[in-house]
ZAZAMAR-216348 format. One line per 5 residues: number of its first residue (from 1); their letters; for each residue x, y, z of C-alpha. Coordinates in steps of 0.25 Angstrom, whole numbers. Layout:
N
NUM> A> X/Y/Z  ...
***
This chain:
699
1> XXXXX> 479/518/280  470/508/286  457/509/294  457/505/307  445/498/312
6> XXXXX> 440/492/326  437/477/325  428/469/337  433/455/336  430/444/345
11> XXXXX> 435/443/358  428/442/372  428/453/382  436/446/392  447/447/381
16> XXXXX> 450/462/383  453/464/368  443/474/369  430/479/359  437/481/346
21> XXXXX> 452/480/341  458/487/330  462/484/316  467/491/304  459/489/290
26> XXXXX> 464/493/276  450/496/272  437/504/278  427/494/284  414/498/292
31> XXXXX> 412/496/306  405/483/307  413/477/296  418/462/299  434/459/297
36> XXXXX> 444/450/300  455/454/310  466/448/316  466/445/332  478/438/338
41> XXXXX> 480/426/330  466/427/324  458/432/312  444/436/317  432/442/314
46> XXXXX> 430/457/318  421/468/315  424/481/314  417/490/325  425/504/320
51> XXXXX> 432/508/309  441/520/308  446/527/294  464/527/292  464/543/295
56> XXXXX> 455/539/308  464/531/317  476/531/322  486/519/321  490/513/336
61> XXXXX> 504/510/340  500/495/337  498/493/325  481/486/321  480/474/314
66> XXXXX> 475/474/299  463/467/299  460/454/291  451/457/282  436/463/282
71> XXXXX> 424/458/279  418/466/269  409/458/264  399/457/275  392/472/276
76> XXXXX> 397/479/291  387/473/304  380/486/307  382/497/317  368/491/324
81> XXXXX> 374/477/327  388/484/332  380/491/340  372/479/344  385/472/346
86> XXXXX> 393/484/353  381/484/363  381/469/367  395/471/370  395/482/379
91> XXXXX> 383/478/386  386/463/388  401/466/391  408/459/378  418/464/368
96> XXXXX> 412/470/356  420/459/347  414/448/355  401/452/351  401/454/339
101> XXXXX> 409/443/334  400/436/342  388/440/335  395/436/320  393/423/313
106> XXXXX> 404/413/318  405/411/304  409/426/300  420/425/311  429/415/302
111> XXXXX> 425/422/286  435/429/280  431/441/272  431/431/258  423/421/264
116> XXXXX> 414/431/269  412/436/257  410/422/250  399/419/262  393/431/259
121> XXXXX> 391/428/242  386/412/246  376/421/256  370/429/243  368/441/245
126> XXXXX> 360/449/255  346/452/250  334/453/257  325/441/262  312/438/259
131> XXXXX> 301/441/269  294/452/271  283/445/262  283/434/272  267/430/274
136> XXXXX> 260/434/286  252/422/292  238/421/292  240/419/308  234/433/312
141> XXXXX> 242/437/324  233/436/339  229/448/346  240/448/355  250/446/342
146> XXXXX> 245/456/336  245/466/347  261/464/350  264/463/334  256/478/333
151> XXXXX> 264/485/346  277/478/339  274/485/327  271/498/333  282/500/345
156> XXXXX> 296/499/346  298/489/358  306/480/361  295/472/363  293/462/373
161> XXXXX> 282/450/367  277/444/379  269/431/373  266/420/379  271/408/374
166> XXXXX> 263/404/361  258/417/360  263/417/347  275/427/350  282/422/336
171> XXXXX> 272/427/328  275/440/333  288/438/329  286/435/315  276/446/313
176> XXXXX> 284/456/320  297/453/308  286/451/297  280/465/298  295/470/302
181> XXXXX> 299/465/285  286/470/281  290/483/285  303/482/282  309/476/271
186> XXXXX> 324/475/276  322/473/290  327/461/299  321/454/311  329/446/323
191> XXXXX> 323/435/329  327/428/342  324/415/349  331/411/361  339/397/357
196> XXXXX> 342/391/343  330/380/346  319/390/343  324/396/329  321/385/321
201> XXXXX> 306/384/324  306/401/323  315/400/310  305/393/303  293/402/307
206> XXXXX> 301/413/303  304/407/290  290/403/286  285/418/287  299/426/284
211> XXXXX> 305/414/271  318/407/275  325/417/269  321/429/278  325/420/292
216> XXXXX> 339/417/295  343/411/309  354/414/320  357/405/332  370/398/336
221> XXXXX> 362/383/330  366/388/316  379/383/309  390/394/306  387/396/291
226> XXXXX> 372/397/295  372/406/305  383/416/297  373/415/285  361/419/294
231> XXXXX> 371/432/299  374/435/284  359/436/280  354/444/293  367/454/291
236> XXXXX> 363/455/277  349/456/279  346/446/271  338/438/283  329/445/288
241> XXXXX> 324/438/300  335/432/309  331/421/320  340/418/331  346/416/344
246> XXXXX> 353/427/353  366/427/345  355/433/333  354/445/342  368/450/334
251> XXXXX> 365/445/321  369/456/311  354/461/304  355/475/297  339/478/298
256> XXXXX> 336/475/310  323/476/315  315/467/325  321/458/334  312/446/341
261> XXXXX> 318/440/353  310/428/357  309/421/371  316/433/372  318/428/389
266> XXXXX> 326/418/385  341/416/391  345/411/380  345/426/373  357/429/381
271> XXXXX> 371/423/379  379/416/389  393/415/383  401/424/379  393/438/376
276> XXXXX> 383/436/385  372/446/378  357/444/380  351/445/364  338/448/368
281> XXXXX> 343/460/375  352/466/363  340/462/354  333/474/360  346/482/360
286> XXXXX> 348/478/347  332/481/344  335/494/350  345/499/342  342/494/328
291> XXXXX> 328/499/328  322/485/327  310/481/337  313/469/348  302/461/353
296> XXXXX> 306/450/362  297/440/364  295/430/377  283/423/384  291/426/397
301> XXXXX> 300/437/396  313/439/402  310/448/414  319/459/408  311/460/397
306> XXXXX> 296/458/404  301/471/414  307/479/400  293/478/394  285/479/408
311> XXXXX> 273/489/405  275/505/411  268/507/423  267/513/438  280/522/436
316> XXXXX> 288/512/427  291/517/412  288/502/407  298/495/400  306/495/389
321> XXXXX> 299/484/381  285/483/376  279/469/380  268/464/372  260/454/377
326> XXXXX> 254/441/371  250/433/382  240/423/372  244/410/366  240/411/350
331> XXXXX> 230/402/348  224/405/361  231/393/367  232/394/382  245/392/388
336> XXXXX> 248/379/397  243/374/409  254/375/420  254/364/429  264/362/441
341> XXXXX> 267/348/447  272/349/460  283/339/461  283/339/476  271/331/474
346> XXXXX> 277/321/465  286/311/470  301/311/471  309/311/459  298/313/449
351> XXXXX> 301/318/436  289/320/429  275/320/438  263/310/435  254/321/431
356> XXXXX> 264/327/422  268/314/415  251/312/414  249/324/408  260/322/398
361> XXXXX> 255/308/395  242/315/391  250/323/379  254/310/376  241/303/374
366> XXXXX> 235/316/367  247/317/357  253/331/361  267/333/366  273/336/380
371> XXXXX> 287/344/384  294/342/395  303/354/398  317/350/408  328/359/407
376> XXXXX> 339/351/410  346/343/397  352/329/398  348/319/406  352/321/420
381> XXXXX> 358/333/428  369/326/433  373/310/435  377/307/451  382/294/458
386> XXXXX> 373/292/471  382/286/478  395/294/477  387/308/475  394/309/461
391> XXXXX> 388/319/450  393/318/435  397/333/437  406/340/427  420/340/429
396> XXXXX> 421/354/421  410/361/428  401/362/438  391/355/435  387/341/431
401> XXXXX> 386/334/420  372/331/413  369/316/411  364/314/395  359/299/396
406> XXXXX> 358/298/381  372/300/378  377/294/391  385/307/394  388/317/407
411> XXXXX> 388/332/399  391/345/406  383/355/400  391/367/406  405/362/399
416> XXXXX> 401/350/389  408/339/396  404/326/392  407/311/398  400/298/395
421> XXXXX> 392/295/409  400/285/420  397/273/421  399/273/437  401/285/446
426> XXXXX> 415/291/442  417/294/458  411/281/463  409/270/453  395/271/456
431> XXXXX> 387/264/445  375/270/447  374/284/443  362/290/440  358/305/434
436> XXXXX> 351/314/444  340/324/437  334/325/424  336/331/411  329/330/399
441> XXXXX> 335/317/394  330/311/405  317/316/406  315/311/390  318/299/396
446> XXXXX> 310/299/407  299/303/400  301/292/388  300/282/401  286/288/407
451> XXXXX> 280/288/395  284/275/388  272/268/388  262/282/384  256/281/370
456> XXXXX> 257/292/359  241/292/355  247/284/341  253/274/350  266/276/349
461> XXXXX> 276/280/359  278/293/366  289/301/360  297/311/370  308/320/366
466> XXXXX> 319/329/370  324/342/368  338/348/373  351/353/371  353/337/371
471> XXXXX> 343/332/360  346/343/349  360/344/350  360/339/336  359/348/323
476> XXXXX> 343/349/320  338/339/330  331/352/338  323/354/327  321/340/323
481> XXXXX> 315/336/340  306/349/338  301/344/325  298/333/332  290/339/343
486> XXXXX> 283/347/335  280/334/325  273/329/336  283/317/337  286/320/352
491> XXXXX> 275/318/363  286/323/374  297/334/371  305/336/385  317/345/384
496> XXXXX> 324/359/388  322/373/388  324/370/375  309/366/371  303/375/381
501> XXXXX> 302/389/373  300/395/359  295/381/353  280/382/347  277/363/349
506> XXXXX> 261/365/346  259/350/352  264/352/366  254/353/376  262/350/388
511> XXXXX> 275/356/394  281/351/406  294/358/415  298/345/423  310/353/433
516> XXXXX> 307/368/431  311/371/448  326/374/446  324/388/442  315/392/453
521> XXXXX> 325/393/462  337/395/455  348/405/459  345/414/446  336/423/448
526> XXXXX> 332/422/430  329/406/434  314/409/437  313/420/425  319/408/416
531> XXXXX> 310/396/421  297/405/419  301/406/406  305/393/403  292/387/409
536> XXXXX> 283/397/403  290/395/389  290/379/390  275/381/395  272/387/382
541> XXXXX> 275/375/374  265/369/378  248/371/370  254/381/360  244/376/351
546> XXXXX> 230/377/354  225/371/342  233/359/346  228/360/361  213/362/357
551> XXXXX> 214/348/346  222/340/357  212/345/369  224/346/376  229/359/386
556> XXXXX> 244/364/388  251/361/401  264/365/408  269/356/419  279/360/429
561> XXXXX> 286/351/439  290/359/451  293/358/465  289/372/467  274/374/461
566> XXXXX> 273/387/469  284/396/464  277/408/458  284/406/446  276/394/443
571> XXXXX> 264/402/447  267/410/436  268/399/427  256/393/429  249/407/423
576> XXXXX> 258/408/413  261/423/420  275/427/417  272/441/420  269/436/435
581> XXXXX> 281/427/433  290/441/428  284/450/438  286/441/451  301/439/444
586> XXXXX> 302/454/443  298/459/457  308/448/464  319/455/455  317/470/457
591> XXXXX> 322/467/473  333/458/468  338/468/458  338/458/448  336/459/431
596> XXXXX> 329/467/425  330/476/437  345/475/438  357/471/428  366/461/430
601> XXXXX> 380/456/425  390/444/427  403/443/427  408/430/425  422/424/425
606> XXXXX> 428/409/422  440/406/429  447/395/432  442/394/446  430/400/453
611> XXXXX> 439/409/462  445/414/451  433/419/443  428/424/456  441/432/461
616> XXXXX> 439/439/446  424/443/449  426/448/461  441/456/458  432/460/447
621> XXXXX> 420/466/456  430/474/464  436/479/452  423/484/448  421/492/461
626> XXXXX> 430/505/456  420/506/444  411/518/441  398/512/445  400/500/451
631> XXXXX> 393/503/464  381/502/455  384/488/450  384/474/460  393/466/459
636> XXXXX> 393/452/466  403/441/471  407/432/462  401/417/460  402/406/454
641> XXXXX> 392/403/443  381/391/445  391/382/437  404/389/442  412/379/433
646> XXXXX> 412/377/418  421/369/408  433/371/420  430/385/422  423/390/436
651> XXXXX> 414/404/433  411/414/442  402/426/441  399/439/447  384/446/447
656> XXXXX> 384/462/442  371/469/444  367/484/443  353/491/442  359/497/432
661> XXXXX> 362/491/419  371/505/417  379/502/428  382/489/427  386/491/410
666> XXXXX> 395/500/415  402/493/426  405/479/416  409/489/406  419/495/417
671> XXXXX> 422/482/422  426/476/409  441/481/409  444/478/424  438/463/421
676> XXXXX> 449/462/410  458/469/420  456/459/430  456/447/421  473/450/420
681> XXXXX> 475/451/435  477/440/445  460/440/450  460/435/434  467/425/434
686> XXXXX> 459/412/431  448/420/426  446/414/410  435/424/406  427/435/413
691> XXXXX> 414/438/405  401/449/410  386/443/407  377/457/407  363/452/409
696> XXXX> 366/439/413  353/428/412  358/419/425  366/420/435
***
């Protein structure tokens, strides 16, 4: 007789192959247990979510497939990550499978259970690492440090670590995980960080007070062997402290017992294909139900967690987090100077003011280092004929295509589509076609051209660089253009987002946003939350070091070009006062029914044409209309999205919202059958995927 066991494999909800198939297994194996399972034509990687004994089950008329083979060398994924897993996939809407294989090593998808097994013995066995005897630095901790470090210790949290930025919040971090393996010898300890760009710099601090062998890193930058050797030392404990991006939320770690999510605001944390899950929201669920504290850490908070950890008071219970505060720079450093050009004033088509290219020019002359912060990669926007009113728009998509000078190309940065640039207008022969906007390839340029005759105060010539998807492309040359920066070698860095949070440059005395107005206005209601945050975060690159400032008898600035000086938001910013920013946010979205006073959902579908994704919304609307419950949940027409069309395919969504997070869980979980339903009848037709996005971060 054989067991019987129930096997999550990987295959998306839309597929309606459902949470778990069944499978027959000469042996016993424990739930959690990886195998090899045969699925069509294919030999996939499963893991076992149930297994029942010969005398248990019952065989079905259609007789279960053997499985391929188990595993056995790898010790069973615990009922904590199961459970982790299980709950991601009923709260975001995904098959169980789809998670979880999701959440494995791609690496560990394609092993057999021999070379498993060989991968394992090269590995060496799992023992513990090194580190609860790491050194504490002579550093003592500020007051404010102190303070938060004490209630961490005392209190259960989450926490909420509102610091501002420079305020020393890492140190926080590595106290907090060096009293955690003082205290216990077997424990573990998760680290997050927004995008792969910020690990290397955090890796190597965390290396120098826990040993290499202590630290192991996570992020979707690593090659496959590294990143299944980094899943093999956390599931075996052998690491004790794993740094990563949000896919580390799922890493396998026995013991468990702190998790850190820094720039914990950032949009980054949730992922926007396939399962759309927000890690910083299952790393306090996570947190919750391992026992292991969660401090989430952020100068500006995301607007859910600032009214979680909002104070009790005048009839309201408080919330569910703790905020500690640490408003201080270390070093008592003060924070920059805001200063707001008004570009009305200036004349037409100015990129960069007088004053602000004087006041750069001064770094120069005194030796210390500028940013200049656009977020918009390539050269230009577009490329357009001025005569004929042609626009190097995307044959594949909705959009156009970005002009990159240095490689002479038109690139789509929705679908990839590349072309070599025209030499004439294709439409009217037009010789004379000229890029319209700026990115950040043109502005190094434009820069290199204003300040080609400015000295360096050795005499030599002033050195600009730039950081973007474009520039680092190639394995290592992030780290090598930081190095750079941080070297001193460069007296202007301009870039992206990219440059504008997490990184500690101690030479930077001036920060400028050259075209932050897009946002103010825009049709999503997080565009302001976001720009706060990015403003505040690139402000805070700026005077970090106040040794450094004191030396150079220099201040730290901010400059911000904008056309709309008087928007509250900027009001804010010049007193560095997100909780005036949060609260004025807040009341505008209490009215409006908005997050966090409200829940949200999309449902989005891909069709061949935009009537056909929309006639599957709204069939599917009025088929959630006999549902228990759905007078409580709003649903709205059908839309196209912002960039209806995609690699060929036009996308449409419709908005779910509920004051009740209850009630809208249970109408997608209700809705989940008549979607599939509806996908086989004539209103799918077309329709490529359907998929639900819980939580969504734009809209």
């Amino acid at each position: 007789m054989s067991w019987c066991i129930e096997v999550a494999v990987q295959a998306p909800a839309h597929s309606a192959l459902g949470d778990v198939l069944s499978y027959t297994c000469p042996v016993s194996v424990a739930p959690g247990a990886l195998v090899r399972v045969p699925l069509g034509r294919r030999e996939v990687l499963g893991v076992v979510w149930a297994a029942h004994a010969p005398d248990a089950w019952t065989p079905p008329a259609m007789a279960l497939k053997p499985v391929a083979g188990v595993l056995d060398a790898l010790p069973p994924l615990g009922d904590a990550w199961r459970d982790l897993v299980a709950f991601a996939a009923r709260y975001y809407q995904r098959s169980l499978g789809e998670i979880a294989l999701a959440a494995l090593p791609p690496q560990l998808r394609d092993l057999s259970a021999a070379q498993l097994a060989r991968r394992l013995k090269r590995q060496g066995p799992a023992t513990r690492a090194p580190g609860t005897d790491a050194a504490t630095p002579a550093v003592a901790p500020t007051a404010e440090q102190a303070a938060a470090l004490a209630r961490i210790e005392a209190e259960a949290g989450p926490f909420l670590l509102f610091g501002s930025t420079g305020s020393g919040k890492t140190e926080v971090y590595l106290r907090s995980v060096a009293a955690l393996l003082e205290r216990e010898p077997a424990a573990q300890a998760l680290v997050m960080v927004p995008e792969i760009n910020l690990t290397p710099q955090l890796e190597a601090r965390f290396k120098a007070r826990f040993g290499a062998d202590a630290v192991v890193s996570l992020h979707s930058g690593m090659t496959n062997p590294q990143r299944l050797a980094s899943w093999l030392a956390a599931h075996g404990g052998a690491a004790r402290i794993v740094l990563g991006t949000r896919m580390a939320v799922f890493a396998s770690m026995p013991s468990l017992r702190l998790i850190v999510v820094d720039e914990e605001h950032d949009p980054s944390y949730k992922q926007q294909e396939g399962a759309r899950y927000s890690a910083r929201d299952l790393a306090v669920w996570r947190g919750r139900r391992e026992g292991a504290k969660v401090i989430l850490g952020s100068a500006t908070p995301s607007l859910e967690s600032w009214h979680r950890s909002r104070p009790a008071g005048d009839g309201d219970a408080g919330g569910s987090y703790l905020r500690l505060a640490m408003p201080s720079r270390v070093g008592a450093g003060a924070l920059p100077a805001v200063r707001l050009v008004d570009m009305n004033l200036q004349p037409p088509k100015t990129v960069l003011s007088g004053a602000l290219l004087d006041a750069i020019g001064q770094r120069i002359a005194r030796g210390e280092q500028s940013m200049v912060f656009l977020n918009r990669r390539g050269y230009a926007p577009v490329l357009a004929c001025g005569d004929c009113g042609w626009k190097s728009e995307c044959p594949h998509c909705s959009a156009y295509r970005v002009f990159h000078k240095i490689d002479r190309t038109l690139r789509c940065h929705h679908c990839g589509f590349t072309e070599r640039v025209p030499r004439a207008c294709p439409t009217c022969g037009n010789p004379d076609i000229a890029p319209v906007g700026r990115g950040t390839e043109r502005l190094e340029e434009h820069l290199g051209e204003l300040f080609a005759a400015v000295r360096r105060p050795d005499g030599s010539a002033v050195r600009i660089a730039r950081i973007d998807a474009d520039s680092t492309r190639k394995q290592g040359a992030l780290e090598t253009q930081l190095a750079a920066v941080h070297a001193g070698e460069v007296d202007v860095l301009v870039g992206t987002q990219m440059i504008a949070k997490g990184h500690d440059f101690r030479r930077i005395t001036l920060v400028a946003a050259v075209n932050p107005d897009g946002a103010l206005f825009s049709s999503d209601f997080r565009a302001p939350e976001r720009l706060f945050g990015l403003l505040m975060q690139s402000a805070g690159r700026a005077g970090r070091d106040a040794a450094y400032l004191a030396a150079q008898e220099s201040t730290a600035e901010m400059w911000i070009q904008t056309f709309h000086p008087q928007h509250p938001l900027f009001a804010a910013l010049r007193r560095h006062d997100y909780a005036v920013f949060a609260e004025g946010e807040l009341k505008e979205r209490v009215p409006a029914g908005m997050p966090p006073f409200a829940f949200q959902a999309l449902l989005r579908a891909d069709a061949r044409t935009q009537e056909a994704a929309q006639a599957f919304l709204n069939a599917a609307s009025s088929a959630a209309d006999g549902l228990p419950g759905a007078e409580r949940v709003t649903r709205y027409p059908a839309v196209p999205l912002t960039i209806q069309r995609v690699a060929n395919v036009e996308r449409a969504q419709m908005l779910i919202e509920s004051g009740s997070r209850a009630a809208l869980q249970r109408l997608l979980a209700q809705w989940q059958p008549l979607l599939h339903e509806l996908r086989r009848q004539p209103e799918g037709k077309g329709v490529i995927r359907w998929l639900v996005d819980v939580d969504p971060q734009s809209i």
